[in-house]
C-alpha positions as CSV (number, residue, x, y, z in Angstrom):
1,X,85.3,-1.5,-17.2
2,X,84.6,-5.3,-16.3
3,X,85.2,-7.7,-18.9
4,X,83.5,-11.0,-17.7
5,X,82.2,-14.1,-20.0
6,X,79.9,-12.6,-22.6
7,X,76.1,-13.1,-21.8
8,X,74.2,-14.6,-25.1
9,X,70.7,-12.9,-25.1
10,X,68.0,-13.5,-27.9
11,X,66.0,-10.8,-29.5
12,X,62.7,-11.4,-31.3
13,X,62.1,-9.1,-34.7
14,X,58.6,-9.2,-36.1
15,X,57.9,-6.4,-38.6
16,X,57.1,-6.7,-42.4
17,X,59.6,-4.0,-43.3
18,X,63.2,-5.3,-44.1
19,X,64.6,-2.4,-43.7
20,X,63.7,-2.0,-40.2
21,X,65.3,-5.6,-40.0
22,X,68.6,-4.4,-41.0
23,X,68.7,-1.4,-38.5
24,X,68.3,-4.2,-35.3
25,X,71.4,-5.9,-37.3
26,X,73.0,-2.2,-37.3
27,X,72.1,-1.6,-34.0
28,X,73.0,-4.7,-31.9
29,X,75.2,-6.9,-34.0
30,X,78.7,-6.7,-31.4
31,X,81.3,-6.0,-34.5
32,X,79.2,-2.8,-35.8
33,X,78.0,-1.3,-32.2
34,X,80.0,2.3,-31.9
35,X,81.7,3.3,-29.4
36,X,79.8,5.9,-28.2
37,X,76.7,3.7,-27.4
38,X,78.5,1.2,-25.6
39,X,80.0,3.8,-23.5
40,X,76.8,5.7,-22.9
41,X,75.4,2.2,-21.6
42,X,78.1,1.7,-19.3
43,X,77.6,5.4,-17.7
44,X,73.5,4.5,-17.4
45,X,73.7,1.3,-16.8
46,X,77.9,0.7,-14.7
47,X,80.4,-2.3,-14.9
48,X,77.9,-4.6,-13.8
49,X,78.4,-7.9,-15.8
50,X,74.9,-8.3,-15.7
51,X,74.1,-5.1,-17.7
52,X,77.0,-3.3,-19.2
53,X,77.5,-3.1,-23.1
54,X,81.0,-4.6,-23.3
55,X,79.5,-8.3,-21.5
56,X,76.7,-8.4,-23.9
57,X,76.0,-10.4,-27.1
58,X,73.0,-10.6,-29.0
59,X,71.1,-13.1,-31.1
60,X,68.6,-11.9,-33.8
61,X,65.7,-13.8,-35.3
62,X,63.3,-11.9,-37.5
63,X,59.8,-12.4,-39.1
64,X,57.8,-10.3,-41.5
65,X,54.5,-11.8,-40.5
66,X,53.2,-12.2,-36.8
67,X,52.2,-16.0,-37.8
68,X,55.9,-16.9,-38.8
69,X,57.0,-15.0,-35.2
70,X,54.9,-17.0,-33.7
71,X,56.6,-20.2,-35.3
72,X,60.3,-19.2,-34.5
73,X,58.9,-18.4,-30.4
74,X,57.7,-22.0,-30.5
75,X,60.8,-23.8,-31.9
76,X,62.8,-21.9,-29.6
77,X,60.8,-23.2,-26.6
78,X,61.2,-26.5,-27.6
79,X,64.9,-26.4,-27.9
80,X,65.1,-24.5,-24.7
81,X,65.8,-21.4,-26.2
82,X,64.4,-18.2,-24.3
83,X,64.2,-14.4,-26.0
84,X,64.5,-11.8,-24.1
85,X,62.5,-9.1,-25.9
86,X,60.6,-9.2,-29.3
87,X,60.0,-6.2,-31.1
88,X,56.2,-6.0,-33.1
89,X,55.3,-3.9,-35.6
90,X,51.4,-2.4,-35.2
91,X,50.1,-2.8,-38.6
92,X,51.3,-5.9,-40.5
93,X,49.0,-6.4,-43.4
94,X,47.8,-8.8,-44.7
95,X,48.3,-11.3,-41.4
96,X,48.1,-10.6,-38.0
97,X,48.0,-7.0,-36.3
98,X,50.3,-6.5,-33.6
99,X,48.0,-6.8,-31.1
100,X,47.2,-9.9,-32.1
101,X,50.5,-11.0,-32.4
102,X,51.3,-10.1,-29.2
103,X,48.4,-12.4,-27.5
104,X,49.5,-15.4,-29.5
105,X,53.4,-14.7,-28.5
106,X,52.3,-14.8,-24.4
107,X,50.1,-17.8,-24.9
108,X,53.4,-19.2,-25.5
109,X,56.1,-17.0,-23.6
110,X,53.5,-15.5,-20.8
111,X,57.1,-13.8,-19.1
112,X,58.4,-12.5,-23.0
113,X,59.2,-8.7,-22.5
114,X,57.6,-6.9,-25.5
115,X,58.4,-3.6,-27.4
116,X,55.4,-2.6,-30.0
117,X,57.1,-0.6,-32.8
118,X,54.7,1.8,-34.7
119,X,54.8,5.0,-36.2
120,X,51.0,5.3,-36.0
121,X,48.5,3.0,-34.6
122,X,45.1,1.9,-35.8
123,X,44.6,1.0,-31.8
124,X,44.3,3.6,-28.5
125,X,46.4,2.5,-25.8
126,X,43.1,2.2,-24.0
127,X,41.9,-0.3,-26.4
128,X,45.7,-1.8,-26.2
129,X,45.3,-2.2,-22.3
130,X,42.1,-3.1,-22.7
131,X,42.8,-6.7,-25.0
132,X,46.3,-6.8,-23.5
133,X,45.9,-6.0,-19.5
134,X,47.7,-3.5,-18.0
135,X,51.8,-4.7,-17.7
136,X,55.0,-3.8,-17.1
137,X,55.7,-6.4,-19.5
138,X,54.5,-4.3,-22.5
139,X,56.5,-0.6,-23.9
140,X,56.1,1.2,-27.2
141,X,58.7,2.5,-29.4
142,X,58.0,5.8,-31.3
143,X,59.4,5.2,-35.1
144,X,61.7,6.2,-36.1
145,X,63.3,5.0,-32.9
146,X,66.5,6.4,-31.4
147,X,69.2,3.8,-31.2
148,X,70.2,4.9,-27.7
149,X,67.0,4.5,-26.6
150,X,66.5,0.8,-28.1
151,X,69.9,-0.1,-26.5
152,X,68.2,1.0,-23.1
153,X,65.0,-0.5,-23.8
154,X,66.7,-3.9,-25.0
155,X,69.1,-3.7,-22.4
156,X,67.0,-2.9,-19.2
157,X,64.3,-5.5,-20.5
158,X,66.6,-8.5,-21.3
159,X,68.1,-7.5,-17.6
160,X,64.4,-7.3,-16.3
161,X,63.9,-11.2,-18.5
162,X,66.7,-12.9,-16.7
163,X,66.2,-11.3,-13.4
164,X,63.0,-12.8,-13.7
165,X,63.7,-16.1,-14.7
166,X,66.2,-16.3,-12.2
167,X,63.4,-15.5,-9.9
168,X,60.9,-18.1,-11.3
169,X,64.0,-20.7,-11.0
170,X,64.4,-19.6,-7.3
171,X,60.7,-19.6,-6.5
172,X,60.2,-22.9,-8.3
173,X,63.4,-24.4,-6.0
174,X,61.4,-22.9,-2.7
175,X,58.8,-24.6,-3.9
176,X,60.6,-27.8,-4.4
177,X,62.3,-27.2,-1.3
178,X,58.7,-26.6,0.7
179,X,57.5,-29.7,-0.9
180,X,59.9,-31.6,0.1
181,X,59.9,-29.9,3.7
182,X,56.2,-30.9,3.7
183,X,57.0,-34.7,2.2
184,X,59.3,-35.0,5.0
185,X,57.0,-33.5,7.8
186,X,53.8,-35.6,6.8
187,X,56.0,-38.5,6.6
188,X,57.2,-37.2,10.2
189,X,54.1,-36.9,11.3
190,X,52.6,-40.3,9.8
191,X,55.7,-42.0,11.8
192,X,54.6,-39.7,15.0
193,X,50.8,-41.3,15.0
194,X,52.4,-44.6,14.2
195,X,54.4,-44.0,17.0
196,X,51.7,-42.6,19.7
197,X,49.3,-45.3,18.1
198,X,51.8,-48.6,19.0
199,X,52.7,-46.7,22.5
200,X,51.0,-49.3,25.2
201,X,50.5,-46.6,27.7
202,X,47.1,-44.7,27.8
203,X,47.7,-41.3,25.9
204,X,45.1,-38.7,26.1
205,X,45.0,-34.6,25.2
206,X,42.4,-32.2,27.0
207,X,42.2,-28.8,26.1
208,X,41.4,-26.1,27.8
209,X,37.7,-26.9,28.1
210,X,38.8,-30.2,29.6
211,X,37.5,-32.1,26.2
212,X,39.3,-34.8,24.5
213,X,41.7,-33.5,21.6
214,X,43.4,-37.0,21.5
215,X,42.4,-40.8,22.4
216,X,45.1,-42.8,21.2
217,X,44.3,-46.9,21.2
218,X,45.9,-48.3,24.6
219,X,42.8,-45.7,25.6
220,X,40.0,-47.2,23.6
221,X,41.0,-50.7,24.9
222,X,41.8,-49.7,29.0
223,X,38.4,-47.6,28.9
224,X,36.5,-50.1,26.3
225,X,35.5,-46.3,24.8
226,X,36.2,-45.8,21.1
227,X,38.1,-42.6,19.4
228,X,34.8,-41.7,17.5
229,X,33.1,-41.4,20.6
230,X,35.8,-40.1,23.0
231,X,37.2,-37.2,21.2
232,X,35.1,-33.6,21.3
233,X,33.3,-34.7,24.8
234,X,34.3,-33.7,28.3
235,X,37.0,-36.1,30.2
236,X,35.0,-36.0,32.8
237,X,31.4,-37.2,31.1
238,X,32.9,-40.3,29.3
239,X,31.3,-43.6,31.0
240,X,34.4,-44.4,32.8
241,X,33.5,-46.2,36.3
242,X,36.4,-44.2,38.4
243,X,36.1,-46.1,42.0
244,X,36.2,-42.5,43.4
245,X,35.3,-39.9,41.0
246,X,35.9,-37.4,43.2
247,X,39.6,-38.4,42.6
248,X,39.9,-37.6,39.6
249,X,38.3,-34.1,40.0
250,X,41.2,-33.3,42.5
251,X,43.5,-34.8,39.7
252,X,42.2,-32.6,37.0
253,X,42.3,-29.7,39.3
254,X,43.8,-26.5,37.5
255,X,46.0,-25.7,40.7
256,X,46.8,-29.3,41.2
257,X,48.1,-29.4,37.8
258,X,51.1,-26.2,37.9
259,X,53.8,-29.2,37.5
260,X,53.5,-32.6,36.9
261,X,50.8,-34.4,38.8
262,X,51.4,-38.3,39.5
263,X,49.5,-40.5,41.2
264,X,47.3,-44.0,41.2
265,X,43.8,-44.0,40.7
266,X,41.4,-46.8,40.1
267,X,38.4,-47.6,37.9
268,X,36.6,-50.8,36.8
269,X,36.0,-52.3,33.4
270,X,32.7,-53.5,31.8
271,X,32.8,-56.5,33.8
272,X,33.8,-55.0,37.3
273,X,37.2,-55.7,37.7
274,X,38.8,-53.2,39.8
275,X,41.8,-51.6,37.7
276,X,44.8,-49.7,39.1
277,X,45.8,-46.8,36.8
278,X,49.0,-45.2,36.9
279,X,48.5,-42.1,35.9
280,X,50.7,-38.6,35.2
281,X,49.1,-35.1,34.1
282,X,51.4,-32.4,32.7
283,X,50.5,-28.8,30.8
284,X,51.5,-28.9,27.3
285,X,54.7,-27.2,26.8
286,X,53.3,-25.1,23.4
287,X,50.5,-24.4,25.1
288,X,50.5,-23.7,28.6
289,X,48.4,-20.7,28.6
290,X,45.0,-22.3,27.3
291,X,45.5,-25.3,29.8
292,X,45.9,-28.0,28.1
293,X,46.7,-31.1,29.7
294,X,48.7,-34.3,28.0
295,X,46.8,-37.2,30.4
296,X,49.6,-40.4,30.4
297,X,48.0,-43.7,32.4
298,X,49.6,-47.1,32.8
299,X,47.3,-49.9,34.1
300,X,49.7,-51.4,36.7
301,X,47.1,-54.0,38.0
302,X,49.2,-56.8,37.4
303,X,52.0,-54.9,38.7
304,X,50.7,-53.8,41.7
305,X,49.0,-57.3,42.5
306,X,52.8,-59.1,41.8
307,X,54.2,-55.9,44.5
308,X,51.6,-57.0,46.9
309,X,52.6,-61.0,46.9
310,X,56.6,-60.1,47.0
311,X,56.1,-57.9,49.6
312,X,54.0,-60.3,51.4
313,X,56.9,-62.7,50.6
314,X,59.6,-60.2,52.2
315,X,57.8,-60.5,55.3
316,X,57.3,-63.8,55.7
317,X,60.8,-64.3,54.9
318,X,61.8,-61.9,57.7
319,X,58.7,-63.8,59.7
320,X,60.5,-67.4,59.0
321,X,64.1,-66.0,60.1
322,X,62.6,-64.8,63.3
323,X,61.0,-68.1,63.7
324,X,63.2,-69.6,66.2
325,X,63.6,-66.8,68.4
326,X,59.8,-66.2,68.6
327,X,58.9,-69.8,69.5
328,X,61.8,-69.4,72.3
329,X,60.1,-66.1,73.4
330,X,56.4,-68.1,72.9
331,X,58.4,-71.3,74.6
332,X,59.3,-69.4,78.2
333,X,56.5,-67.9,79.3
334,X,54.1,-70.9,78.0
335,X,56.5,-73.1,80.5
336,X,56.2,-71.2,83.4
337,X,52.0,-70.7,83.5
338,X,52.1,-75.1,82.5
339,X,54.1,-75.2,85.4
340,X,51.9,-73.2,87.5
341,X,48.8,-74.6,86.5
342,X,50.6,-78.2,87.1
343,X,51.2,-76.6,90.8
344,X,47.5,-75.5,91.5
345,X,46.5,-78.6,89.9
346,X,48.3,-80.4,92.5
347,X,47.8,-78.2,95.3
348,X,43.8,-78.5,94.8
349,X,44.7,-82.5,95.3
350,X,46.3,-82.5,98.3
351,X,43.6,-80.2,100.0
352,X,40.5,-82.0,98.3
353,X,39.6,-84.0,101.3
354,X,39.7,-81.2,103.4
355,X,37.4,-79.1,100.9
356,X,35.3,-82.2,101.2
357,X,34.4,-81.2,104.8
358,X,33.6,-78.1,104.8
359,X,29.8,-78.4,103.7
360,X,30.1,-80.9,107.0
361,X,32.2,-78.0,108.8
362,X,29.6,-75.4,108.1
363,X,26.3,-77.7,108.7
364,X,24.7,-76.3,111.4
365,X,22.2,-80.0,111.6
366,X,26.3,-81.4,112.1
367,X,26.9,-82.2,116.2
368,X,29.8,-80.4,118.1
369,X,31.2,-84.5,118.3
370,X,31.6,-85.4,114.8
371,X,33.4,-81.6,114.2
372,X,35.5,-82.8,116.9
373,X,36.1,-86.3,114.9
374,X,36.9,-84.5,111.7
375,X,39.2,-82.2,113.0
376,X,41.3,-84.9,114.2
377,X,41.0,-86.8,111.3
378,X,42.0,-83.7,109.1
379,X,44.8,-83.3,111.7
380,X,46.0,-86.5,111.4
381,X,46.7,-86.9,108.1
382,X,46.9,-83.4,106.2
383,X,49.9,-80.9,107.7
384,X,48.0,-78.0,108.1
385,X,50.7,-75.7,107.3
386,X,51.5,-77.1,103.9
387,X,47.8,-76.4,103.6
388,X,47.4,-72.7,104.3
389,X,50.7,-72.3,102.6
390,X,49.4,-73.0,99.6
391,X,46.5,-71.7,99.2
392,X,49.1,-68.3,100.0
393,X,50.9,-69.2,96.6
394,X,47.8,-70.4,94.8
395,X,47.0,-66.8,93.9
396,X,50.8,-65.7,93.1
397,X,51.0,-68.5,90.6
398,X,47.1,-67.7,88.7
399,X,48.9,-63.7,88.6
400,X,52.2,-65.3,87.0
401,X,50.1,-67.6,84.6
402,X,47.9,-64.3,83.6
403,X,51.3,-62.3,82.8
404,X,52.5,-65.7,81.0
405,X,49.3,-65.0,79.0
406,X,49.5,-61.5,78.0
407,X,53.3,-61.8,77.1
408,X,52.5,-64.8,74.7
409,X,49.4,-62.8,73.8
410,X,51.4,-59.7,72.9
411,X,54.1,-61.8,70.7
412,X,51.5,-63.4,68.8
413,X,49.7,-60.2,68.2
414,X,52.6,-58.6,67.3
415,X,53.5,-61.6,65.0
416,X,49.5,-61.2,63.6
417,X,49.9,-57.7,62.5
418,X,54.1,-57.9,60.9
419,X,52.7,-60.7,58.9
420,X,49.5,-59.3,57.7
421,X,49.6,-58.9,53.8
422,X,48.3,-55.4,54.5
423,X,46.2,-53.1,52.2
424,X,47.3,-50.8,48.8
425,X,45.6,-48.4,50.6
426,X,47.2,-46.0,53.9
427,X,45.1,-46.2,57.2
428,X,45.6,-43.6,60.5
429,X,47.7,-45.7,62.7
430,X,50.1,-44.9,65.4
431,X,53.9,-45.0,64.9
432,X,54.6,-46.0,68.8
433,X,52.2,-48.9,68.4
434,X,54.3,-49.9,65.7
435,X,57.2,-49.8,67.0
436,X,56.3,-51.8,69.7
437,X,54.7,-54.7,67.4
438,X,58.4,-54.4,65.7
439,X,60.7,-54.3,69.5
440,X,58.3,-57.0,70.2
441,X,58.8,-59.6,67.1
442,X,62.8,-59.1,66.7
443,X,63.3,-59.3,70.7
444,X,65.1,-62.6,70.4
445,X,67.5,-60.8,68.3
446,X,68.4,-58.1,70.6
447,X,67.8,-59.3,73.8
448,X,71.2,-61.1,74.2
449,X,73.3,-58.6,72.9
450,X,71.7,-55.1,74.0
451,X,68.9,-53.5,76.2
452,X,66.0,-51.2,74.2
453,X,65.8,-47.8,75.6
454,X,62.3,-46.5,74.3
455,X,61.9,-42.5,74.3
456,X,58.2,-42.8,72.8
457,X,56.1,-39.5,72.9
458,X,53.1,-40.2,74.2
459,X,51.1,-37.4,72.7
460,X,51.9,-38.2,69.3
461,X,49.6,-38.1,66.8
462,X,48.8,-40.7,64.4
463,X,49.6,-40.1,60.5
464,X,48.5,-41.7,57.2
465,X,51.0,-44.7,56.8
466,X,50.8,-48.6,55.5
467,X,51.5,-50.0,59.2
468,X,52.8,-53.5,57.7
469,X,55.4,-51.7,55.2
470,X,56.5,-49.8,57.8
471,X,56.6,-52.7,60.4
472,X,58.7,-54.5,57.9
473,X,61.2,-51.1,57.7
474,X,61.7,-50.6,61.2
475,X,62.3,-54.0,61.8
476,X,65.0,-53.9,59.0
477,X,66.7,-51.5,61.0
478,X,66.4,-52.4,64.2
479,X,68.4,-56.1,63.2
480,X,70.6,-54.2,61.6
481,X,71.5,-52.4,64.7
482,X,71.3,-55.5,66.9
483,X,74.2,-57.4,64.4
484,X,76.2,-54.2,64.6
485,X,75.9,-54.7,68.5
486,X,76.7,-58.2,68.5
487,X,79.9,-57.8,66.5
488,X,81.3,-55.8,69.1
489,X,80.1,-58.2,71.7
490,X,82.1,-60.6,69.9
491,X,85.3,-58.7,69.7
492,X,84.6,-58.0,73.3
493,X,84.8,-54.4,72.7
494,X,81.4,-53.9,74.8
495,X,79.7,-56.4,77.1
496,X,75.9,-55.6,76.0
497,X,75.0,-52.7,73.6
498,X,71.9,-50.3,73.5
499,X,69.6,-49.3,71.3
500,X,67.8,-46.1,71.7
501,X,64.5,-45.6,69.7
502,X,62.8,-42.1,70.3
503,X,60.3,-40.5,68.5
504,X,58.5,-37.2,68.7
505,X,56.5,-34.5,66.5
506,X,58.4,-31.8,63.6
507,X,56.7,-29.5,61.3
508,X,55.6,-31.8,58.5
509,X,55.1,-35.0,60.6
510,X,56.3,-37.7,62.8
511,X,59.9,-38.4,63.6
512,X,61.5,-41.4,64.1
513,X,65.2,-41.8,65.6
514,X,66.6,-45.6,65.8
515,X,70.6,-45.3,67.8
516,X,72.8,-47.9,68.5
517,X,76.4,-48.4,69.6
518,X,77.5,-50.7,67.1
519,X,80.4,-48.9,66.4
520,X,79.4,-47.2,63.1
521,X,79.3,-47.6,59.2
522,X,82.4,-48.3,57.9
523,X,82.7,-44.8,55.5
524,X,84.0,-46.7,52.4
525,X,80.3,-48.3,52.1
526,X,78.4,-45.2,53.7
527,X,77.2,-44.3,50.0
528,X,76.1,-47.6,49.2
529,X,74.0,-49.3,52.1
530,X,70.5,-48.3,50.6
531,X,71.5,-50.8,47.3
532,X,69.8,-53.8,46.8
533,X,71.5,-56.9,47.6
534,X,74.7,-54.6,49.1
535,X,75.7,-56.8,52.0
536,X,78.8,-56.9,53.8
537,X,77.7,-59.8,56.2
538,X,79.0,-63.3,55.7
539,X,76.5,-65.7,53.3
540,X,73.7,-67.0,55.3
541,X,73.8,-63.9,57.5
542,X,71.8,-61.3,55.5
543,X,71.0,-60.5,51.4
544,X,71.4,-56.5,51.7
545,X,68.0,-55.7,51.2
546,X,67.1,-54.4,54.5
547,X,67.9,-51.1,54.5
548,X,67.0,-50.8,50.9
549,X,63.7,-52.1,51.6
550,X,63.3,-49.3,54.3
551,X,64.8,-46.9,51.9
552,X,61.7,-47.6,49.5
553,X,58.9,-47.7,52.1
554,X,59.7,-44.7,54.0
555,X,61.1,-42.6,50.9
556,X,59.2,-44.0,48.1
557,X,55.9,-45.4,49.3
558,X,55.6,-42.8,52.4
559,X,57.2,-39.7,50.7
560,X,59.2,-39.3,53.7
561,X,63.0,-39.0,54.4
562,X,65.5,-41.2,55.9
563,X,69.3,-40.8,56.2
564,X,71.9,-41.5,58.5
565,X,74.9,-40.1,61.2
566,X,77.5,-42.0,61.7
567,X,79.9,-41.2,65.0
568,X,83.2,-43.4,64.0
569,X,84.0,-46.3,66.7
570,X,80.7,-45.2,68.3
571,X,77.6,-45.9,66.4
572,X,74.9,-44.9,64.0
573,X,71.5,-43.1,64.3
574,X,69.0,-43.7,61.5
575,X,66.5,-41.0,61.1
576,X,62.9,-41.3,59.6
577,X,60.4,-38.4,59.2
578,X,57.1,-39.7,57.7
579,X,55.0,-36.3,56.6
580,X,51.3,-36.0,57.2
581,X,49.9,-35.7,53.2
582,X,48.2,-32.6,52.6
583,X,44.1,-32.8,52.6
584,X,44.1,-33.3,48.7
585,X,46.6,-36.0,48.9
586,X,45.1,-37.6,52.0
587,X,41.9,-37.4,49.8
588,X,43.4,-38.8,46.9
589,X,44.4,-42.0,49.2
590,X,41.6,-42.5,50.8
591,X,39.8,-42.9,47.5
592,X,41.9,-45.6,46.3
C-alpha cells in the first residue's frame, strides 16, 4: 500500500443534531478510523495517492444552523480555504431548510460537492431537482447512514472536488495561455499591416471573383484610388487608365497565371503621365484552389527612364571609341569621289572650247569654209586624243564617285541606327540587317587584323528584338574577337585572323554564331567573362563590360541564350539564340 504525503481535505457538517456531529468525528477523524474501513477503501478505491485511505486526512467544521454554514463557507473562501463536501441536514428548524441551505452554499461554492442527510424529507426529489437543477453535484444519504458508505461517498466526492479544480486550474491556464496566444497574434498581425502598410511596392489581393480583398497604400497613391473605394469591386472596373487594357486581361488570365507571371505594363495618372509598372502575379499559396491572386507592382518610371539614358550613354561611348576609325572609313572614300569630281571638273575645262563649237558644228545655216576653219583651229591647239580620252574616263570616275557615295552612305547609316536611343518597346527587324549595320561600324577595328566571313541566311525571318540593344551586343562581341585576333597578330602567331559570323533558323528562333581564331579564353577566367567590369586588357584598352552588356541584352532583355566554346590555341565561338515570344507575350509587348 503507498504511503505518499498526506492530502489535507475539508469537510463541511451542517446539521442541528450534535450527535450526528460526533459520528463525522468518529467516522473520519485519522487516530479513530478502524482498520477495516481503511482497508475496504483501499480494495474499492487501490494505492492510488489520490484516493486511498492511508494518504488521507480530514478537516471538520460543523454548524447547527444553515445560516452559521453559510458563514464558515465564506471565511474559508476568503482565506483560500476550499471544502470538499458539506453534509446538510433536510429539516433544520427554526432557520433555514436544507434546501435552502444548499442554494446559499453554491451562491458561494457553485463547484461544492453536497451530501443532503435526512431520515425523512418534507421535499420530493422532484421538488428538490426542481429548486436545485438536476446535478451530479448533489447525493442523499439515507439516516442512519452506513459508515462505509459515507467513507465512499466522502472519498469519491472530495476525489471528484479536486479533480475538478485541477480541471478549472487547467482550463483557466488554457485560457491564459489562448489569451496570450491571441495577444501575441493580434500584436503579430498589427505589426503584419504595419508592415504591408509602410511596404513602397503596390500590394493588392484578388480573389477568386477577380475583386479586391486588399489595397494597401503604395496602391491608393500609384492609382490615386482610395481603399474605401477599391476594395469589394472588380480589378478590372477600377478607373485605372491601363495604356493597353487588353494587357492586363492577358495578365490576369487564369492560364497565364499557373506560376508566377512578371512583366511591365503601363498606365497613366490623373494628369497623363505615362507610368511604367513593374508588375508580378502569383496564386496564393493557402489558397490556390479558389484563385486567388497576390497582385505586386513597382512603378519603375524613373528607373526605366535612367536605363534608357545609360544605355544611350553605353552606345555613344562605344560610338566615341569608334570615332577615329569611322572618320578614316568616312575619310577614304570621300577622297577618292573629291578627287574625281576635281578630274571631271578639269576635264570639262580643257574640252570647253571645243563644246563651244559644236552648236557652230551642227548649224546647218554654218558654210563647209568656216567648218574647215574650226577644225583647224580645234586641231591646232587641243590634242584630240587627250580629248576623246577623257571623255572615256569621264564616266569611270562619276561610277567610282557613286560607289564613294553609297559606301559613305552605308557608314553613316549604319552609324544613324547604332546610335539611335532606341524605343522600350521591341519592333520586327531583321538580325542580318543588323549585323551588317554592326560589321559595318567596327570595320576599322577588324579590317587590319582579320577578313569577315559572313554565312547570312537569306531566308530568315525577322523576330521581335530591340535592334539598337542588340546592335550594341553584337558589336561587343565582334571587338572582342577582333582584339583576340590582333594579339596573335602581334605575337606573330598568325598573319591576319578571321571572323566567321553565320546565322540561320532553330526551333524557338533565330540563331546567331560569331567565330574567331583568336586563340581562345584562357580557362582560368572562362567562368567569369559575363561580370561587369571583369577585364583582362591593359587600362585604356577596355572596362569589361562588353560581354556583360551582351549577356543582359540577349539573356535578360531578349529572353534568349548565349554561351560560349572554346577550342584551346584555336579560338572561340559565341552563340546567341534569340526566341520568337509566344502570341501572348508578343501581345503583351506590343501593348507597352
Amino acid at each position: 500500500m503507498s504511503h505518499c504525503k498526506a492530502t489535507l481535505h475539508h469537510l463541511l457538517v451542517i446539521d442541528d443534531n450534535e450527535a450526528i456531529h460526533s459520528d463525522f468525528a468518529k467516522i473520519f477523524s485519522r487516530d479513530q478510523m478502524d482498520a477495516d474501513l481503511l482497508a475496504l477503501d483501499a480494495d474499492l478505491f487501490g494505492d492510488s495517492p489520490a484516493i486511498t485511505g492511508h494518504s488521507r486526512t480530514y478537516h471538520l467544521s460543523f454548524a447547527s444552523q444553515g445560516q452559521q454554514g453559510l458563514e464558515i463557507l465564506q471565511q474559508a473562501t476568503e482565506d483560500g480555504i476550499t471544502f470538499g463536501v458539506a453534509f446538510v441536514d433536510m429539516r433544520m428548524p427554526p432557520g433555514w431548510d436544507g434546501v435552502q441551505t444548499i442554494e446559499h452554499l453554491w451562491q458561494v461554492d457553485p463547484d461544492l460537492q453536497v451530501v443532503i442527510c435526512t431520515a425523512f424529507t418534507d421535499h420530493s426529489w422532484d421538488a428538490i431537482a426542481a429548486r436545485l437543477g438536476h446535478t451530479d453535484k448533489l447525493l442523499v444519504l439515507k439516516k442512519p447512514f452506513d459508515e462505509i458508505e459515507a467513507v465512499q461517498l466522502v472519498t469519491s466526492l472530495c476525489e471528484k472536488r479536486r479533480l475538478l479544480d485541477e480541471d478549472r486550474r487547467r482550463m483557466q491556464d488554457l485560457k491564459n495561455v489562448v489569451k496570450t496566444c491571441e495577444s501575441e497574434l493580434e500584436s503579430a498581425h498589427q505589426n503584419a499591416e504595419v508592415l504591408i502598410a509602410s511596404i513602397s511596392s503596390i500590394l493588392i489581393c484578388l480573389d477568386g471573383d477577380g475583386r479586391v480583398s486588399r489595397w494597401n497604400p503604395s496602391a491608393e497613391a500609384s492609382f490615386e484610388i482610395s481603399a474605401d473605394d477599391a476594395i469589394g469591386k472588380p480589378f478590372k472596373a477600377l478607373p485605372v487608365a491601363w495604356a493597353d487594357p487588353s494587357c492586363l486581361d492577358l495578365l490576369l488570365n487564369e492560364d497565364a497565371i499557373r506560376g508566377n507571371v512578371h512583366h511591365e505594363i503601363h498606365f497613366f495618372d490623373q494628369c497623363r503621365q505615362k507610368h511604367t509598372l513593374d508588375i508580378r502575379l502569383c496564386r496564393l499559396i493557402d489558397d490556390v484552389h479558389s484563385g486567388a491572386v497576390l497582385v505586386v507592382g513597382t512603378d519603375v518610371t524613373k528607373q526605366r527612364f535612367i536605363q534608357t539614358q545609360l544605355d544611350q550613354a553605353q552606345r555613344l561611348e562605344s560610338v566615341g571609341q569608334l570615332a577615329a576609325g569611322v572618320a578614316h572609313e568616312i575619310n577614304t572614300p570621300m577622297q577618292y569621289i573629291g578627287d574625281n569630281v576635281r578630274y571631271v571638273a578639269k576635264t570639262f575645262d580643257r574640252i570647253s572650247d571645243l563644246i563651244d563649237c559644236l552648236p557652230a558644228l551642227i548649224d546647218e545655216s554654218v558654210s563647209d569654209e568656216q567648218i574647215i576653219c574650226l577644225r583647224k583651229s580645234i586641231s591646232a591647239d587641243k590634242d584630240v586624243r587627250k580629248i576623246a580620252n577623257a571623255l572615256r574616263q569621264i564616266p569611270e570616275a562619276l561610277t567610282d564617285s557613286i560607289h564613294g557615295v553609297e559606301a559613305v552612305s552605308k557608314i553613316v547609316s549604319a552609324m544613324k541606327e547604332f546610335s539611335h536611343p532606341g524605343t522600350v518597346q521591341k519592333s520586327r527587324i531583321s538580325i542580318n540587317h543588323v549585323l551588317e549595320s554592326t560589321i559595318a561600324v567596327a570595320r576599322n577595328e577588324w579590317k587590319y587584323v582579320a577578313d569577315i566571313d559572313l554565312d547570312l541566311d537569306e531566308n530568315l525571318q525577322p523576330i521581335n528584338a530591340l535592334p539598337s540593344e542588340l546592335n550594341q551586343a553584337f558589336l561587343n562581341i565582334v571587338i572582342n574577337a577582333s582584339h583576340a585576333i590582333a594579339d596573335r597578330v602581334e605575337r606573330n602567331e598568325i598573319k591576319k585572323g578571321t571572323i566567321m559570323i553565320q546565322t540561320s533558323e532553330f526551333a524557338g528562333g533565330v540563331r546567331v554564331v560569331i567565330r574567331d581564331n583568336g586563340g581562345g579564353i584562357p580557362e582560368r577566367i572562362r567562368q567569369r567573362v559575363f561580370e561587369p567590369f571583369f577585364t583582362t586588357k591593359d587600362v585604356g584598352k577596355g572596362t569589361g563590360q562588353g560581354l556583360a552588356i551582351a549577356h543582359s541584352v540577349i539573356v535578360q532583355k531578349h529572353q534568349g541564350r548565349l554561351w560560349f566554346d572554346v577550342e584551346d590555341g584555336v579560338g572561340t565561338s559565341f552563340t546567341i539564340e534569340l526566341p520568337r515570344e509566344s502570341e501572348c507575350v508578343s501581345q503583351l509587348e506590343a501593348s507597352t
